[in-house]
KEMIVEX-590695 format. One line per 2 residues: their letters; for each residue x, y, z of N, C-alpha, C. Coordinates in steps of 0.02 Angstrom, whole numbers, plus 50000, padded with zeros to 5 digits. Each point is the difference from the previous one (the first is absolute). Layout:
% KEMIVEX-590695
A> X:Y:Z:X:Y:Z:X:Y:Z  ...
% end
This chain:
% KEMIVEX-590695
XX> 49262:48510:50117:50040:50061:50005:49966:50057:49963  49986:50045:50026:49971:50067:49965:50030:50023:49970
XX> 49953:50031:49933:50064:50043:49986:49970:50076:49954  50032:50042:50007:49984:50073:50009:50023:50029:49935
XX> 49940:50066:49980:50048:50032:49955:49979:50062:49993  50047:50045:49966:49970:50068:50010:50043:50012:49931
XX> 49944:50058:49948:49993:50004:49929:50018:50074:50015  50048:50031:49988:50033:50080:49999:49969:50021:49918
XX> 49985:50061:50005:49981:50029:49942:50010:50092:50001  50045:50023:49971:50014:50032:49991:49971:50061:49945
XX> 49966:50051:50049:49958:50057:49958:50021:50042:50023  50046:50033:50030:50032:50060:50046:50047:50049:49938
XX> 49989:49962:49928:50037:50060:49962:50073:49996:50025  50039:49975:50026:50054:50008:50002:50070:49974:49987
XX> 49997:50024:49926:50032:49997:49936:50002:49950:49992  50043:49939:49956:50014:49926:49995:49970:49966:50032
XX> 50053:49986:50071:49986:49957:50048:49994:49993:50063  49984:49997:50041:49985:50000:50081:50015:49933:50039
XX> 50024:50001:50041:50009:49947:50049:49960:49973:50058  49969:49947:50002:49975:49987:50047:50020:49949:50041
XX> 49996:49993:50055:50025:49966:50061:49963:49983:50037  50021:49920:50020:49951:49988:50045:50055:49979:50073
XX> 49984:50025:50062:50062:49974:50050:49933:50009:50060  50045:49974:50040:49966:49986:50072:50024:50028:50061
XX> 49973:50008:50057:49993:50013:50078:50004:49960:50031  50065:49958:50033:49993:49953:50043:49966:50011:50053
XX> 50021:50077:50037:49974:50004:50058:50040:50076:50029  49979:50012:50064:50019:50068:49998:50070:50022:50020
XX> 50049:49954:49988:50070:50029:50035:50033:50034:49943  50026:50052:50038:50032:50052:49943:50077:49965:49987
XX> 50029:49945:50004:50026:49985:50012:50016:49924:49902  49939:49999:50009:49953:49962:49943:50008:50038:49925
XX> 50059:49956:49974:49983:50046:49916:49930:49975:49951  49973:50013:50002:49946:50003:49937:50060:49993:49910
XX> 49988:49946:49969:50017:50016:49937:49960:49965:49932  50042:50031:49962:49931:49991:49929:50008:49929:50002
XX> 49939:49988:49989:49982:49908:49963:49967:49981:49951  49957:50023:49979:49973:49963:49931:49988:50093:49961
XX> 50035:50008:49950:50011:50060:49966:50002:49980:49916  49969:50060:49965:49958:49989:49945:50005:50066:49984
XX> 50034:50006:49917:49990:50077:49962:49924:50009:49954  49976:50032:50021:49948:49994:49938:49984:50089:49976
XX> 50007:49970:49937:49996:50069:49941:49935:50027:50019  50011:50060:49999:49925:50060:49993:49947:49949:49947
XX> 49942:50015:50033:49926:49960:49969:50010:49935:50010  50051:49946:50012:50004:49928:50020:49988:49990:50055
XX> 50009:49919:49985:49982:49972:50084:50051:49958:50014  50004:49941:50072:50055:49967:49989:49975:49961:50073
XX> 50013:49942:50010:49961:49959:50056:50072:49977:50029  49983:50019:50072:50059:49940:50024:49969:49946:50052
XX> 50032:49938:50030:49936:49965:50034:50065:49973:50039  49972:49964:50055:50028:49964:50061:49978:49946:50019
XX> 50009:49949:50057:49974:49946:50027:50033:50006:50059  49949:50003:50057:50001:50010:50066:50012:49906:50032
XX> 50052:50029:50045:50010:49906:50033:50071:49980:49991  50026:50055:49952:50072:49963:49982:50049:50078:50020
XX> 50044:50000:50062:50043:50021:50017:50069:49987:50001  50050:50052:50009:50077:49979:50010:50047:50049:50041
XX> 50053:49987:50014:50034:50043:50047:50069:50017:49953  50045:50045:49995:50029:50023:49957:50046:50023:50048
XX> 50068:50018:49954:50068:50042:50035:50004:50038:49918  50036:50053:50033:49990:50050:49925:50069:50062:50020
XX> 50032:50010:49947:50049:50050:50007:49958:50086:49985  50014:50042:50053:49969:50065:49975:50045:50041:49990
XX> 50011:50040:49939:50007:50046:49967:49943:50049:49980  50063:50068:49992:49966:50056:49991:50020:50033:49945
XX> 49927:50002:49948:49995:50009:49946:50008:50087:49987  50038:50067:50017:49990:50062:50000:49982:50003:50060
XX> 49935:50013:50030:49971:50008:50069:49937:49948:49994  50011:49945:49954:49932:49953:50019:50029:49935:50019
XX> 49983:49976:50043:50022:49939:50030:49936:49922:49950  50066:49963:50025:49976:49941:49944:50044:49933:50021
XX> 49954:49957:50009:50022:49940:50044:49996:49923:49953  50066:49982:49987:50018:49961:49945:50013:49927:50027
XX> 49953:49946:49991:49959:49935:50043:50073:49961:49966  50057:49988:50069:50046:49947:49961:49975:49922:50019
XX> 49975:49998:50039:49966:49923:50015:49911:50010:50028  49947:49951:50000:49963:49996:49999:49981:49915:50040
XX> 49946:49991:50029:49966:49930:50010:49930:50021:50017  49964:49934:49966:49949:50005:50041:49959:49988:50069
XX> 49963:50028:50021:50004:49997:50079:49921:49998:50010  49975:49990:50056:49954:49977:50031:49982:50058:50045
XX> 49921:50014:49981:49993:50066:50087:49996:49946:50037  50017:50063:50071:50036:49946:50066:50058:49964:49998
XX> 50040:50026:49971:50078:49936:49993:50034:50071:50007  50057:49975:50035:50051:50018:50027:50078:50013:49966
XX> 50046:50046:49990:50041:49987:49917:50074:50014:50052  50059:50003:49976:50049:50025:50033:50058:50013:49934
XX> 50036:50047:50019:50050:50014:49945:50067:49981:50056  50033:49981:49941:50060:49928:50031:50046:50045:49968
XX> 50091:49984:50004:50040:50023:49945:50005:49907:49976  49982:49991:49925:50036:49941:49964:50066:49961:50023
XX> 50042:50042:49998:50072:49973:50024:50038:50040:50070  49946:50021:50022:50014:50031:50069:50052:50064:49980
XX> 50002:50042:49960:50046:50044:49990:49971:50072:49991  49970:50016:49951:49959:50048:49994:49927:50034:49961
XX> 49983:50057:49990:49947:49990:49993:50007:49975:49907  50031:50023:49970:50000:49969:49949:49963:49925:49994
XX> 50005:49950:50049:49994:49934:49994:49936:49982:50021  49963:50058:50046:49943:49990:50033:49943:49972:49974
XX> 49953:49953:50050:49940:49960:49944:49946:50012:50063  49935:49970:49952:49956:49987:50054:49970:49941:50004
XX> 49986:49959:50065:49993:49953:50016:49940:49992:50065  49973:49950:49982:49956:49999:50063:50014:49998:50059
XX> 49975:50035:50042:50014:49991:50060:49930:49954:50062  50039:49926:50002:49947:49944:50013:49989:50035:50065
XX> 50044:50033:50058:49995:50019:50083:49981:50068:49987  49959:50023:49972:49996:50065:49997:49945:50015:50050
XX> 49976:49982:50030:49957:50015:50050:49905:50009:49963  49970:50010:50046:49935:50015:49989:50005:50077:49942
XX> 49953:49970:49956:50013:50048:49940:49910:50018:49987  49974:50053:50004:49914:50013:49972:50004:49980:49927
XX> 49937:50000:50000:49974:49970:49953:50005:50019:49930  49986:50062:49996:50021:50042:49967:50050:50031:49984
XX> 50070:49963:50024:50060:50038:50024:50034:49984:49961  50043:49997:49962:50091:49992:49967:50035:50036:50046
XX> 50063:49957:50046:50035:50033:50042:50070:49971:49945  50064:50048:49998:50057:49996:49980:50052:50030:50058
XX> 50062:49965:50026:50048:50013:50040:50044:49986:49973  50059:50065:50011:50042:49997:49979:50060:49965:50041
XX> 50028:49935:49986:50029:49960:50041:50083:50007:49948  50009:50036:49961:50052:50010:49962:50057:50042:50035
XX> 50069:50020:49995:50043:50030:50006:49988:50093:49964  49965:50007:49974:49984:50076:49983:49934:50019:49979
XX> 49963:50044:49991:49944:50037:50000:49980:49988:49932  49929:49963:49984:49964:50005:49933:49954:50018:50011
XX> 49972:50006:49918:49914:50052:49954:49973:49916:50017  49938:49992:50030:49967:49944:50006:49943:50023:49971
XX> 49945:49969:49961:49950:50018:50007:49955:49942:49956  49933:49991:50003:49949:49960:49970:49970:50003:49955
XX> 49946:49985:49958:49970:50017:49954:49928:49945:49972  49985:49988:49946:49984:49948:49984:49962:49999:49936
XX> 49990:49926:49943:49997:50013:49941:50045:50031:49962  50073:49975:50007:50061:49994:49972:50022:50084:49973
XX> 49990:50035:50074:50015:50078:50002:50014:50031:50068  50069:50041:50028:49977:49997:50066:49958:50063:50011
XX> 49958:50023:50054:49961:50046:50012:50032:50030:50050  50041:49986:50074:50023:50053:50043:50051:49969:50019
XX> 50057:50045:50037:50081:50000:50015:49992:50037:50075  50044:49966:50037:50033:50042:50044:50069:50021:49997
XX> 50023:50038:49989:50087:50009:49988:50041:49997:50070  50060:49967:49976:50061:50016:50055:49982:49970:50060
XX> 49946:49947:50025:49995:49956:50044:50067:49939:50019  50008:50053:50069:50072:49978:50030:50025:49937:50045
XX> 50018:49965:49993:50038:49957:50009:49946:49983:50087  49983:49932:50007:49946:49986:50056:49940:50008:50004
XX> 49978:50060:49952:49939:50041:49994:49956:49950:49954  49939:50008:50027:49922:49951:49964:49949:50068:49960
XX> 50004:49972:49916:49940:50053:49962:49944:49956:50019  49930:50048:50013:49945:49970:50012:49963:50006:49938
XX> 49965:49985:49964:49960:50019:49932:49952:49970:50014  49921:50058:50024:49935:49946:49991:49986:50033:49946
XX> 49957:49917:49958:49979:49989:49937:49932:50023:49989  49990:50040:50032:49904:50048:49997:50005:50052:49938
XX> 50043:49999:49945:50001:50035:49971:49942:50041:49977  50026:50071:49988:49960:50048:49963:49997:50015:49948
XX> 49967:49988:49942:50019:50027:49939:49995:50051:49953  50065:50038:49991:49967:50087:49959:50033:49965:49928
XX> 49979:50082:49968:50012:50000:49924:50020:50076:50000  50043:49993:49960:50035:50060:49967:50018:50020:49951
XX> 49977:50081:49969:50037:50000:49926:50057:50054:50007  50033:49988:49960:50067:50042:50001:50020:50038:49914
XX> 50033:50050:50010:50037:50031:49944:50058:49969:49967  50016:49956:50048:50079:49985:50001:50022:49935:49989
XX> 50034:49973:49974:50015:49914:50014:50003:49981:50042  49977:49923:50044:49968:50004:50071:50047:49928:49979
XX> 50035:49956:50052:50056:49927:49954:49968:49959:50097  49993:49942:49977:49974:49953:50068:50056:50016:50029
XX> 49995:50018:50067:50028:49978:50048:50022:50086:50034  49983:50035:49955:50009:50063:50014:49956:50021:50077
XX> 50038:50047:50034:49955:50031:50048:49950:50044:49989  49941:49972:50027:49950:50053:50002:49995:50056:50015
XX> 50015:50091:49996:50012:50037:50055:49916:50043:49956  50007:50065:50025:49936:50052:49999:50011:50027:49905
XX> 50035:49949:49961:50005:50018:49910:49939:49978:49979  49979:49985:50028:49928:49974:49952:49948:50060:49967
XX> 49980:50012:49948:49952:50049:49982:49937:49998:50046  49984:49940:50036:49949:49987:50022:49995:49934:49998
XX> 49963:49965:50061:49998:49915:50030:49949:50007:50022  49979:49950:50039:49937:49971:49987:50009:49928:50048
XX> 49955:49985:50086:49996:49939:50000:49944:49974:49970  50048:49926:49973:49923:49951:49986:49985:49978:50051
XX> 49906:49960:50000:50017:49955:50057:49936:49974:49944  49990:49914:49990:49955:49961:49968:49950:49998:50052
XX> 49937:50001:49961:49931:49973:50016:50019:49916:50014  49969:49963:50034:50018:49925:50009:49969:49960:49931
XX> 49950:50053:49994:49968:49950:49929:50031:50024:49952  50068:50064:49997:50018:50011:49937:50068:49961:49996
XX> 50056:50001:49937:50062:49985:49980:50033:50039:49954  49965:50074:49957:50017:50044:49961:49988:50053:50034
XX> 50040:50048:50007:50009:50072:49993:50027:50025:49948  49946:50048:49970:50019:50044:49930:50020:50090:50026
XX> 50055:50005:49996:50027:50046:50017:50030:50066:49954  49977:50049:49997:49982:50032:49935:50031:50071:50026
XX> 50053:50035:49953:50058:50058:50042:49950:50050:49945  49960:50055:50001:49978:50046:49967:50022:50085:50034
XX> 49992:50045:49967:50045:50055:50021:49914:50043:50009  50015:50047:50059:49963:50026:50041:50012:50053:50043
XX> 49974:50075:49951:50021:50062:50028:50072:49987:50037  50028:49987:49923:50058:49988:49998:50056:49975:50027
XX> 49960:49930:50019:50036:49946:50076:49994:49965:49967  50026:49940:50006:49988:49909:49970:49986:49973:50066
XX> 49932:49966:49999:49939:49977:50043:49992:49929:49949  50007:49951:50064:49979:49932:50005:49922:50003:50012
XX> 49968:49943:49956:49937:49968:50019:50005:49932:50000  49957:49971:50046:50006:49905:49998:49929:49985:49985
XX> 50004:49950:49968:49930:49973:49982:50012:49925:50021  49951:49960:50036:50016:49934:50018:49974:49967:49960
XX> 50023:49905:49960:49960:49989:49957:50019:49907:50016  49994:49942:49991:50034:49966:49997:49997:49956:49908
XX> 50062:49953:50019:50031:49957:49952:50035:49955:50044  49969:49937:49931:50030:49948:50026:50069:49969:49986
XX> 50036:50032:49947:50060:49975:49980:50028:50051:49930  50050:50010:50003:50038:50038:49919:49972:49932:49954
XX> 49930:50018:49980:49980:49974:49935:50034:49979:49939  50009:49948:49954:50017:49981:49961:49997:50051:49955
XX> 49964:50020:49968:49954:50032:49938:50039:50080:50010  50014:50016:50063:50037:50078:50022:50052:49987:49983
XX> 50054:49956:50027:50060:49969:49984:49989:50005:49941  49966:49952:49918:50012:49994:49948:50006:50067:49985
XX> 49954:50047:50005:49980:50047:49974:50057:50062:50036  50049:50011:50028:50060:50030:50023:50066:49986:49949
XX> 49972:49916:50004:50066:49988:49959:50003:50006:49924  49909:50006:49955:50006:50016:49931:50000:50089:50007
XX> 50001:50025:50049:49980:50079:49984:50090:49990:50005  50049:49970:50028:50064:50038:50003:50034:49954:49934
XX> 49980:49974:49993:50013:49953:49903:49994:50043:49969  49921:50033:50014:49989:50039:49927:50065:50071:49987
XX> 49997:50025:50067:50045:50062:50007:50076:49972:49988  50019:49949:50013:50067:49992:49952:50022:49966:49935
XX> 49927:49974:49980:50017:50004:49923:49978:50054:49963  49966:50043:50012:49952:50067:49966:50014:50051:50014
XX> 50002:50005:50066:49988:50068:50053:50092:50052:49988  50037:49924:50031:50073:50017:49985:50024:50022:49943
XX> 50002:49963:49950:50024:49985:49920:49973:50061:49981  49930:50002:50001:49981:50078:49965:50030:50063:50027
XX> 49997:49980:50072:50051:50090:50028:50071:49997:49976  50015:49940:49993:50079:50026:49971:49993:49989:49932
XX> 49979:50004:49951:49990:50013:49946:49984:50073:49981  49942:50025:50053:49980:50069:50002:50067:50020:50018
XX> 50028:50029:50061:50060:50021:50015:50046:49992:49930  50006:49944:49970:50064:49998:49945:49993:50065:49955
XX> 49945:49975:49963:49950:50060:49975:50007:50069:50012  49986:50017:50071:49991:50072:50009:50097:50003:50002
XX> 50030:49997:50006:50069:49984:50003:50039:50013:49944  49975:49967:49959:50004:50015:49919:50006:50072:49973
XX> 49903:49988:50003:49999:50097:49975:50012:50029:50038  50016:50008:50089:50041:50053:50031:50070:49995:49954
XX> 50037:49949:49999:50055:50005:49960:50008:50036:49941  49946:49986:49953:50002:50028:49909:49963:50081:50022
XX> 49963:49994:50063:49995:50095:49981:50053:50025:50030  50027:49988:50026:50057:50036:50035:50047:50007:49973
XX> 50012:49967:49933:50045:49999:49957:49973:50052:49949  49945:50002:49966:49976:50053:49980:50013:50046:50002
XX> 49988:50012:50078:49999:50059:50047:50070:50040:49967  50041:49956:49994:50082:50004:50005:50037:50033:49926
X> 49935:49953:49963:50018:50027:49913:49974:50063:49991
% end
């Protein structure tokens, strides 16, 4: 099983923290939600890796709500699924959608190869959609009662940084500061993806590199740098704060005498 990763690093100056996103292109129906899947804050001058393993898919039902004007699709059941397999949404107790599940569908007919097909064989209209590596990546909404979602798995993969808090499952729309498709070299498994600011734009660069695994020695070395910052890092800022707290207090009293 392969498996992929891409190292976000943040030089774009823009302030704290920035969001990056990684989501996908099933294919071209406008019809097809795109939403966030593997998402990562990383502070101005940091970096922050997120990684995947290609081979392991699933098919999902999800309630959508609307967050203000951003749509966001909330995964109430999940399985894993097979490209080329066939899915159907049932009602549980034959009543409504509340109860609805998904289940294989063994007669589903000739399915490509590349295909996840979902039909809705339920009593009312659901958000179906797929994903894979325990995140979903695209939705179709409001697929009505008889109706078959098609999802080929040729995915595309972009990257995005944002101003804004970006939460999985959110829709992708034109908020992005700027995206970016990936697509891997066959001999690579890293993309280093780097947001820097540019006559006054934030501009992506990719650099291809590979690795063979989240290293031991990186791991150790993540987990004594966030040790050190909460026995040292912490304790001393709120000690400082007490401090400055203090003599804001005793001059202001001063001030007063």
């Amino acid at each position: 099983m392969s498996k992929y990763f891409i190292e976000f690093k943040n030089k774009a100056g823009l302030g704290q923290y920035s969001t990056f996103c990684v989501y996908q292109q099933m294919n071209d129906a406008e019809y097809i939600d795109s939403v966030a899947w593997l998402v990562t804050s990383v502070p101005g001058g940091s970096a922050s890796t997120v990684s995947w393993k290609i081979g392991k898919y699933m098919v999902a039902l999800a309630e959508y709500r609307l967050k203000g004007h951003i749509g966001i699709y909330h995964t109430k059941q999940s399985a894993t699924a097979e490209i080329g397999s066939a899915w159907q949404i049932i009602d549980y107790d034959g009543k409504d959608s509340e109860t609805q599940t998904l289940v294989p569908l063994s007669s589903g007919g000739r399915v490509e190869p590349d295909t996840i097909k979902i039909t809705n064989n339920s009593t009312s209209s659901a958000n179906c959609g797929v994903g894979m590596w325990g995140g979903t990546t695209a939705f179709e909404r409001n697929v009505q009662r008889n109706s078959t979602s098609v999802f080929k798995i040729k995915p595309q993969y972009w990257v995005g940084v944002f101003d804004i808090e970006i939460q999985r499952g959110q829709v992708i729309e034109d908020n992005a500061l700027t995206s970016k498709p990936i697509s891997f070299p066959s001999d690579k498994n890293l993309a280093i993806v780097t947001a820097i600011a540019e006559n006054g734009k934030v501009v992506l660069t990719v650099e291809f590199g590979e690795r063979t695994s989240d290293s031991y020695f990186r791991s150790l070395r993540d987990f004594c740098a966030k040790l050190y910052e909460i026995i040292f890092i912490v304790p001393i800022s709120f000690i400082k704060n007490c401090f400055m707290f203090v003599f804001e207090a005793i001059g202001s009293s001063k001030k007063k005498n």
